[in-house]
GUSE-313874 format. One line per 8 residues: number of its first residue (from 1); their letters; for each residue x, y, z of C-alpha. Coordinates in pm, 1 decimal. Layout:
NUM = A = X Y Z; ...
// end
This chain:
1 = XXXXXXXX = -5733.8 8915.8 20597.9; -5733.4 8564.8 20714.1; -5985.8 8314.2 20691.1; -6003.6 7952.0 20890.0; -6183.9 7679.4 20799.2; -6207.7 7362.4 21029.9; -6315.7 6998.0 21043.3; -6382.5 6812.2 21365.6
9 = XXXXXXXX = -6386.2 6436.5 21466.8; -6480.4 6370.9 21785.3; -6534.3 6005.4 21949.3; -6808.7 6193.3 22164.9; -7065.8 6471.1 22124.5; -7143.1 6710.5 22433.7; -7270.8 7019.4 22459.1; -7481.5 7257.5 22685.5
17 = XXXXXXXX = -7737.3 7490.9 22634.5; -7568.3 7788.8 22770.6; -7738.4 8073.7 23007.1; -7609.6 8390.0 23145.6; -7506.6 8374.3 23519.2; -7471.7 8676.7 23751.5; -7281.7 8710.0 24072.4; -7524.9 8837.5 24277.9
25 = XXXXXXXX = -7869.3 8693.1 24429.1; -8208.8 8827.0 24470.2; -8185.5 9072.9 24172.0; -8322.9 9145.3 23824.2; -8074.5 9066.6 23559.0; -8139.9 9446.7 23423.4; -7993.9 9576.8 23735.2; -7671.1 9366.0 23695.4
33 = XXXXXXXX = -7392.5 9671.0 23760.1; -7039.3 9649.7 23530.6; -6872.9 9446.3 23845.7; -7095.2 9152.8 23800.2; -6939.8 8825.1 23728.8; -7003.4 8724.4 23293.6; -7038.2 8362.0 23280.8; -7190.2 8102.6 23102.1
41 = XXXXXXXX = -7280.7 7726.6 23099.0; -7147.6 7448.8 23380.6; -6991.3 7124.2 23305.2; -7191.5 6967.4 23608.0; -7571.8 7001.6 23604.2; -7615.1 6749.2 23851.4; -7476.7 7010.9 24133.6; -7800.9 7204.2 24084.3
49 = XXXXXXXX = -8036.3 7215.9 24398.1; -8350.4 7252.8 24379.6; -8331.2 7634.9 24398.9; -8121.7 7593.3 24092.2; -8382.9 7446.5 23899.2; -8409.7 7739.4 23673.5; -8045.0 7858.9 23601.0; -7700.5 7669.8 23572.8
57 = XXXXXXXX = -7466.1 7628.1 23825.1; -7098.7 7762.1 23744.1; -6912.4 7600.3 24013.7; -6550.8 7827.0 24046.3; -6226.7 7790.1 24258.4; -6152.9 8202.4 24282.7; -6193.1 8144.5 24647.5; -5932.3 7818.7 24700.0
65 = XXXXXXXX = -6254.4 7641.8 24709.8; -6545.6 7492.3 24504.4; -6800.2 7767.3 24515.6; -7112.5 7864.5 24364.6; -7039.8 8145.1 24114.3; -7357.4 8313.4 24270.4; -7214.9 8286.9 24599.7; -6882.2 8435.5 24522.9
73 = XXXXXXXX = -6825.0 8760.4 24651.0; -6576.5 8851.5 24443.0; -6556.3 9069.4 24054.3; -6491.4 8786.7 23872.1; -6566.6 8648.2 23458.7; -6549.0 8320.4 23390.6; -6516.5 8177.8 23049.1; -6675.9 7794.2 23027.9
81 = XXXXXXXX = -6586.2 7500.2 22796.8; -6839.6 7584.8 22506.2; -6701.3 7890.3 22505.8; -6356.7 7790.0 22476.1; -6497.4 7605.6 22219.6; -6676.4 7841.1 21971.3; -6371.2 8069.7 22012.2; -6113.7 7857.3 21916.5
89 = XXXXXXXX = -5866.6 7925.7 22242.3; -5556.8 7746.4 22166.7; -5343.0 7999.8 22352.9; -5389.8 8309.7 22600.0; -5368.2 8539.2 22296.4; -5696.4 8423.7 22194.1; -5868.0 8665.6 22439.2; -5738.7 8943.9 22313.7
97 = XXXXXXXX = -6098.3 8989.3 22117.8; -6233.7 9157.7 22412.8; -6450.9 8804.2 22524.1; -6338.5 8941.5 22894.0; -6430.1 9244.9 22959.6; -6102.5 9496.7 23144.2; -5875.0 9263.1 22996.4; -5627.5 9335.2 22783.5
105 = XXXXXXXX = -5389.3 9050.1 22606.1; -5183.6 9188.3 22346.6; -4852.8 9029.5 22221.9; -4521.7 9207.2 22222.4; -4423.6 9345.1 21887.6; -4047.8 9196.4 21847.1; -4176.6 8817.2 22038.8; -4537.0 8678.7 21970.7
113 = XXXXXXXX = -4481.4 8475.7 22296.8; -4402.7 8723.4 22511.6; -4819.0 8822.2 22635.7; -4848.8 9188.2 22766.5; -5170.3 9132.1 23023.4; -5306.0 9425.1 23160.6; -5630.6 9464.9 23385.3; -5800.1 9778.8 23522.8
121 = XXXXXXXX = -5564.9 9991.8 23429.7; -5211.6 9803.4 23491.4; -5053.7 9734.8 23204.1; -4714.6 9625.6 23258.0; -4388.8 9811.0 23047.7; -4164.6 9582.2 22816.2; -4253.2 9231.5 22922.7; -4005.3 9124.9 22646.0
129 = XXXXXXXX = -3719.6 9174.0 22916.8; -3688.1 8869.7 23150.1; -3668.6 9027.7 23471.9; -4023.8 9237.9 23440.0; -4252.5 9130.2 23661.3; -4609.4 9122.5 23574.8; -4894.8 9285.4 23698.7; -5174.8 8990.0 23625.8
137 = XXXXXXXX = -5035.8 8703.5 23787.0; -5136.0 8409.1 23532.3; -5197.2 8079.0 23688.8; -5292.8 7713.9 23568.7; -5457.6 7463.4 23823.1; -5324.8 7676.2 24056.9; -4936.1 7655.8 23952.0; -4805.2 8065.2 23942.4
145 = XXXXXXXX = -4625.9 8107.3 23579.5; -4409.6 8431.1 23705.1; -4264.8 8507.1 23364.3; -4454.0 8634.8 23051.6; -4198.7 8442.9 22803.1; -4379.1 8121.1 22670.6; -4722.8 8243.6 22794.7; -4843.5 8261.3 22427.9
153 = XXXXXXXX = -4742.3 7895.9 22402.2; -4965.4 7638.2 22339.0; -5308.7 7587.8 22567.4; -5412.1 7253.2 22658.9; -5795.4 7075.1 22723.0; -5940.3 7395.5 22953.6; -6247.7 7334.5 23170.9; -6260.2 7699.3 23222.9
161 = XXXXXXXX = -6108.7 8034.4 23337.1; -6149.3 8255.8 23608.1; -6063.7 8638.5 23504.8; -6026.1 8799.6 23895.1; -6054.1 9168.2 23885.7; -5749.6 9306.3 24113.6; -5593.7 9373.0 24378.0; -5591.2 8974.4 24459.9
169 = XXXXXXXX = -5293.4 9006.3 24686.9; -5482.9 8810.4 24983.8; -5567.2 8540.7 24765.8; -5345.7 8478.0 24497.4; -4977.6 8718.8 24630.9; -4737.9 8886.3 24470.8; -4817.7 9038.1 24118.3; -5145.4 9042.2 24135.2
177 = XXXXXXXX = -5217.3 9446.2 24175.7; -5447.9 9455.0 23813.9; -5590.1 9096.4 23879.1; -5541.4 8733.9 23858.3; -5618.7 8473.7 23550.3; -5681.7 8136.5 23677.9; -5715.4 7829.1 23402.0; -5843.8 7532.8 23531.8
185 = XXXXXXXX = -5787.0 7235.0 23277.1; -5981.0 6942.7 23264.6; -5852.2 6651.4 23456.8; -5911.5 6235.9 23346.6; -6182.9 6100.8 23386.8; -6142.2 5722.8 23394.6; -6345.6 5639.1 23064.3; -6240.4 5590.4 22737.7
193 = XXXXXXXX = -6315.6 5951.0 22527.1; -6156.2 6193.9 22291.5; -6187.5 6447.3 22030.8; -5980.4 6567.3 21700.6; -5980.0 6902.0 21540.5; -5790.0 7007.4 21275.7; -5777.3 7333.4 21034.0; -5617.7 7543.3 20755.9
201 = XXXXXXXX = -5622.7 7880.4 20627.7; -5435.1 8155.6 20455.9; -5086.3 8207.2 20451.5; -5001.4 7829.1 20462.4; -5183.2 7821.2 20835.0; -5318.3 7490.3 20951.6; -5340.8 7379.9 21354.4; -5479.7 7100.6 21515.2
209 = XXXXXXXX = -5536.1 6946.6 21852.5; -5593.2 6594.7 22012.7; -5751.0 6518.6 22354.4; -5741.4 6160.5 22463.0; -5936.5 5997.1 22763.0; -5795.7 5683.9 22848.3; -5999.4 5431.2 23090.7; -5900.0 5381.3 23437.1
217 = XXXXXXXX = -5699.0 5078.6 23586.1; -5640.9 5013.1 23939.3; -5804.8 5388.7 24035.0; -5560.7 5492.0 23790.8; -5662.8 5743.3 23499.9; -5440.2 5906.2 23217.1; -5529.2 6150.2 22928.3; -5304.6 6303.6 22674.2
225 = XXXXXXXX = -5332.2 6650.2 22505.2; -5178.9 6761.8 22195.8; -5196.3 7084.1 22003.4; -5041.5 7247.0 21699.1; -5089.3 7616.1 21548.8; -4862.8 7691.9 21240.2; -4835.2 7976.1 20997.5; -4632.1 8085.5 20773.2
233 = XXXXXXXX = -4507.4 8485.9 20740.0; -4762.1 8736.0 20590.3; -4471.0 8996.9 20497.0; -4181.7 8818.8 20300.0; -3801.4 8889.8 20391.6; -3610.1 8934.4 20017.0; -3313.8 8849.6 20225.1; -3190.4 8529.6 20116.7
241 = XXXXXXXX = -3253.3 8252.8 20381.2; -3362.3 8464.2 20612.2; -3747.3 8413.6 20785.9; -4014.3 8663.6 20697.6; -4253.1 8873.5 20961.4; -4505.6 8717.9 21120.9; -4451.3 8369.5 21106.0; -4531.9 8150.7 21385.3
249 = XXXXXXXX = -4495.9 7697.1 21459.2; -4633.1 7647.1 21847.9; -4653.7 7271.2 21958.5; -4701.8 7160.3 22253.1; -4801.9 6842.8 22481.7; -4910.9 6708.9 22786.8; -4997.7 6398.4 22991.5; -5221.6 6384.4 23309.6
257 = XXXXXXXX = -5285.2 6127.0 23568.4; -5510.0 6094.0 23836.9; -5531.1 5814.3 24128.9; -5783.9 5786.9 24375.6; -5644.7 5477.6 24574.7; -5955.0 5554.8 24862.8; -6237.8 5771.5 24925.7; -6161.9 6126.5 24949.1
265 = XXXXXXXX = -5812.7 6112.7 24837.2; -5692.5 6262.8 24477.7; -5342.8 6284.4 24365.0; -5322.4 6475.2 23979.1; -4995.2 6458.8 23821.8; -4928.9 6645.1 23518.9; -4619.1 6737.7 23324.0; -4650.4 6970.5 23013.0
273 = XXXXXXXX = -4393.5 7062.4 22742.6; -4423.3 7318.7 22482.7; -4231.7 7494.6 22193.4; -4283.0 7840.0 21986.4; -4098.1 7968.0 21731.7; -4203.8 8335.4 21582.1; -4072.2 8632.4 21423.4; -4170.8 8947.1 21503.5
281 = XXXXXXXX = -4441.4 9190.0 21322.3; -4355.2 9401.0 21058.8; -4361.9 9788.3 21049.3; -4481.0 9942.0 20729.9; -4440.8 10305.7 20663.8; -4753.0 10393.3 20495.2; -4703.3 10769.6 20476.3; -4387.2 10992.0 20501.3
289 = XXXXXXXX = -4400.1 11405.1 20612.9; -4768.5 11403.4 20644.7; -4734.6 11764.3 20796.1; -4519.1 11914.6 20559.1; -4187.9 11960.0 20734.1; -3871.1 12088.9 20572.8; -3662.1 11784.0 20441.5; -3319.2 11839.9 20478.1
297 = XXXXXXXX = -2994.7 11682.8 20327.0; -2694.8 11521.2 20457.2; -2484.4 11725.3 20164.1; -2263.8 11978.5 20266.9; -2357.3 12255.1 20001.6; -2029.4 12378.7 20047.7; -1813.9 12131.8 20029.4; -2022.7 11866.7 19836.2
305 = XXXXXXXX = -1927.6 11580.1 20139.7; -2198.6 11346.9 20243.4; -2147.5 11346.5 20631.2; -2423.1 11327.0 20917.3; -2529.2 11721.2 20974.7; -2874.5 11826.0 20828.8; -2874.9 12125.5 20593.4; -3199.1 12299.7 20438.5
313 = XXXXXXXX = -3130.6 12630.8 20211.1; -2752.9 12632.3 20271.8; -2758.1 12626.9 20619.8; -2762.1 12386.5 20928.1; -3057.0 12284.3 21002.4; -3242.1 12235.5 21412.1; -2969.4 12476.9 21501.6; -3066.2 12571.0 21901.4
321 = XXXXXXXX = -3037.8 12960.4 21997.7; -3085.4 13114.9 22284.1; -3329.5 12825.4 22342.9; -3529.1 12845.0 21989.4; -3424.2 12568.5 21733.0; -3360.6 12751.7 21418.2; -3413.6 12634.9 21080.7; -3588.6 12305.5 21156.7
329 = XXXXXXXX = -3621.0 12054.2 20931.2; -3639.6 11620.1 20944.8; -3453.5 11387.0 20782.5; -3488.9 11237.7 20422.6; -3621.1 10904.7 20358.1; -3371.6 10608.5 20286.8; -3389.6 10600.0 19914.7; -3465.9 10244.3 19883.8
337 = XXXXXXXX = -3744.3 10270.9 20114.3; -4114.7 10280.5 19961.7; -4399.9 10409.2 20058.3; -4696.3 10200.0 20003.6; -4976.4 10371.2 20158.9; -5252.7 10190.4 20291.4; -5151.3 9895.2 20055.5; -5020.0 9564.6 20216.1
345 = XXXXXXXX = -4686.3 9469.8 20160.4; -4640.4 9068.8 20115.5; -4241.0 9127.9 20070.8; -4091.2 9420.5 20202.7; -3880.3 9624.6 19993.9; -3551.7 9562.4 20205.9; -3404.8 9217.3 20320.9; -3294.3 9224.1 20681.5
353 = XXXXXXXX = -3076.6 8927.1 20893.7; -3362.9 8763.3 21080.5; -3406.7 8389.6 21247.5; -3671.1 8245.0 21423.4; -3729.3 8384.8 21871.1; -3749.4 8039.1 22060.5; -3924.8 7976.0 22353.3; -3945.2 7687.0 22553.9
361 = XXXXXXXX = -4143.6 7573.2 22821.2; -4201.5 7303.5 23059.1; -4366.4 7191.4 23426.4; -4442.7 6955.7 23690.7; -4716.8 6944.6 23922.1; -4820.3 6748.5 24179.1; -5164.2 6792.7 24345.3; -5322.4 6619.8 24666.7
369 = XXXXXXXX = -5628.4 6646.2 24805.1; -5768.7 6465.3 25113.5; -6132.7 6524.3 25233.0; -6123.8 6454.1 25621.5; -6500.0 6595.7 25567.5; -6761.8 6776.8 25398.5; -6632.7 7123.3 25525.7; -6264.6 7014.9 25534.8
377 = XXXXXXXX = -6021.0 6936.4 25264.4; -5630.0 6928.0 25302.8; -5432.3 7042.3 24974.9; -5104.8 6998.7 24895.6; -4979.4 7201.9 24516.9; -4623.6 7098.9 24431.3; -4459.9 7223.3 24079.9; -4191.9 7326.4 23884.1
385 = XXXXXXXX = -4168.7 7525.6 23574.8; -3862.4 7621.4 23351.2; -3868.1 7879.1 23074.8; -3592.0 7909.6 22792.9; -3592.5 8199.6 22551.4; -3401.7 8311.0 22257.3; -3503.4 8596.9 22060.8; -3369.8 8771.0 21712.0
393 = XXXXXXXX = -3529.1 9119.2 21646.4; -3588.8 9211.1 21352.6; -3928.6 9369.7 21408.8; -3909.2 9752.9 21225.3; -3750.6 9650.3 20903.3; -3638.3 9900.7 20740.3; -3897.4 10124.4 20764.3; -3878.4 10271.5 21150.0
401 = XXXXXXXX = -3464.9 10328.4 21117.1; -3411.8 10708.6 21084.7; -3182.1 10721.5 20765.0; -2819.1 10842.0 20765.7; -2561.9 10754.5 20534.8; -2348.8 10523.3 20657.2; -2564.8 10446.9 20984.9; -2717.7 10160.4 21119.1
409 = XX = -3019.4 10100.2 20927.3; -3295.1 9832.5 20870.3
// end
């Protein structure tokens, strides 16, 4: 069990009272069916109309444009700043709690930074391996991240995300067959604000993040993100100098600019860098022949030689026949090896060689937009992203190697 306790500083207070938001019109909110937009809250009451006067406006960008979430025709969630907020998302990870519903955001065993993301049913196989593609394309302010190394890095300020229930070929391309997950981050905003949070827990955790507003100058406007997530590992490795199981340092940075040298025009530049280092999870045996299965030896009763055949009663044991195994039987547990039930283990009974999995990632982008009018706007996305991973696995342990003597083990 963890626990988290946190203190915030912030050099302004906001909030908003938040109200559920449906994506349909004309329609009691009982008879909302399970494709329904969730959504709450809006960072821009002023957008209301006067048919709005009763509900918040969640303005969204599923379509390439600004849209009313009401008037988006498409199954989409939509998690807003407040929410972001109250559930502490410092990385993608951190909707794994089931906030969204369909989506599924689990990490992969032997690299904490390698996201699995699965939606209606697609679930992609081994994202660990470089060359998988995905089958949620992920996306920030429109910028395609088409590798699922790093994606557990660190999050920066978010305004909101868009969860788009696939197939969103049309709209978003390739690898989009289970969906799309859009984060829009919040860009400058010319006047001097910002907020600190910090935190600590259990297992030597602390994190912390910084958001900085800096005022404009000559139509020019800057703000600076910062965050840090640290914990140390919950299983420790007896191996000397070796890192322990579930250990995890994520840092990460970025700086955003925005000019608006005339009406209608907006450049954003942004350039991000982050780093996390992780070991993997550890696998605990916490029960051993639950069914009762013969346990054979690796003893030769009759010549007393340790070698790698199974024997049970004398004999050889999972000996095929005619197309029936005879004899059957598993084999023995590594002597050293414990079994400690349902009990946790905080150092594991046997050492293995195990450094820290690195990733490393980093981006450009470059967006213009020119309004030529109300119903027209030219856009222009330019970026590039780079991705370095290495990775030691020592994930199992000991505990998931089948035993034999003199074979690889732990």
């Amino acid at each position: 069990m963890q626990f988290r306790s946190m203190l915030l500083v912030g050099g302004a207070l906001w909030g908003a009272l938040n109200a559920p938001a449906f994506a349909q019109s004309g329609f009691n909110a009982d008879d909302v069916s399970p494709a329904a937009a969730d959504a709450v809250g809006t960072d821009d009451p002023t957008t209301a109309t006067a048919d709005d006067a009763e509900r918040d406006v969640v303005m969204v960008t599923a379509l390439k444009t600004e849209t009313d979430l009401q008037d988006t025709q498409i199954a989409i969630s939509v998690i807003d700043p407040q929410l972001v907020k109250d559930n502490h998302v410092q990385s993608l990870f951190n909707l794994s709690d089931g906030i969204i519903p369909s989506l599924r955001v689990a990490t992969f065993e032997a690299r904490q930074s390698a996201l699995t993301i699965g939606m209606r049913g697609i679930v992609p196989f081994d994202q660990n391996q470089v060359a998988r593609e995905p089958g949620v394309g992920v996306y920030i302010d429109g910028v395609y991240l088409g590798r699922s190394q790093g994606l557990n890095a660190a999050l920066f300020d978010v305004q909101r995300i868009e969860v788009l229930r696939g197939p969103q070929g049309t709209l978003f391309g390739r690898n989009t067959e289970g969906g799309a997950l859009s984060i829009v981050t919040k860009a400058p905003t010319g006047e001097f604000d910002g907020r600190v949070q910090a935190g600590i827990g259990n297992y030597g955790a602390y994190n912390g993040e910084f958001h900085i507003d800096l005022p404009a100058v000559a139509n020019f406007a800057v703000k600076v993100d910062g965050v840090l997530d640290h914990q140390d590992a919950t299983t420790k490795n007896p191996a000397t100098g070796q890192y322990g199981w579930n250990y995890h340092n994520r840092v990460g940075g970025r700086v955003a600019a925005r000019w608006t040298p005339i009406d209608g025009l907006t450049v954003d530049m942004a350039y991000d860098q982050a780093k996390d280092e992780n070991t993997p999870f550890y696998s605990q045996l916490i029960n051993y022949n639950p069914r009762g299965y013969n346990v054979g030896t690796f003893t030769d009763p009759g010549t007393g030689a340790i070698g790698t055949t199974l024997f049970f009663n004398g004999t050889k044991c999972n000996v095929v026949v005619s197309g029936t195994t005879t004899n059957p039987c598993i084999a023995p547990k590594a002597p050293l090896v414990q079994v400690s039930g349902s009990n946790f283990m905080g150092t594991a009974d046997l050492g293995v060689i195990q450094q820290l999995s690195v990733d490393k990632t980093h981006g450009f982008s470059n967006t213009i937009k020119y309004k030529l009018s109300p119903d027209i706007e030219l856009r222009s996305i330019t970026a590039w992203r780079g991705v370095e991973t290495h990775q030691w696995d020592g994930s199992a342990g000991a505990h998931r190697s089948t035993f034999s003597p003199n074979g690889q083990f732990g």
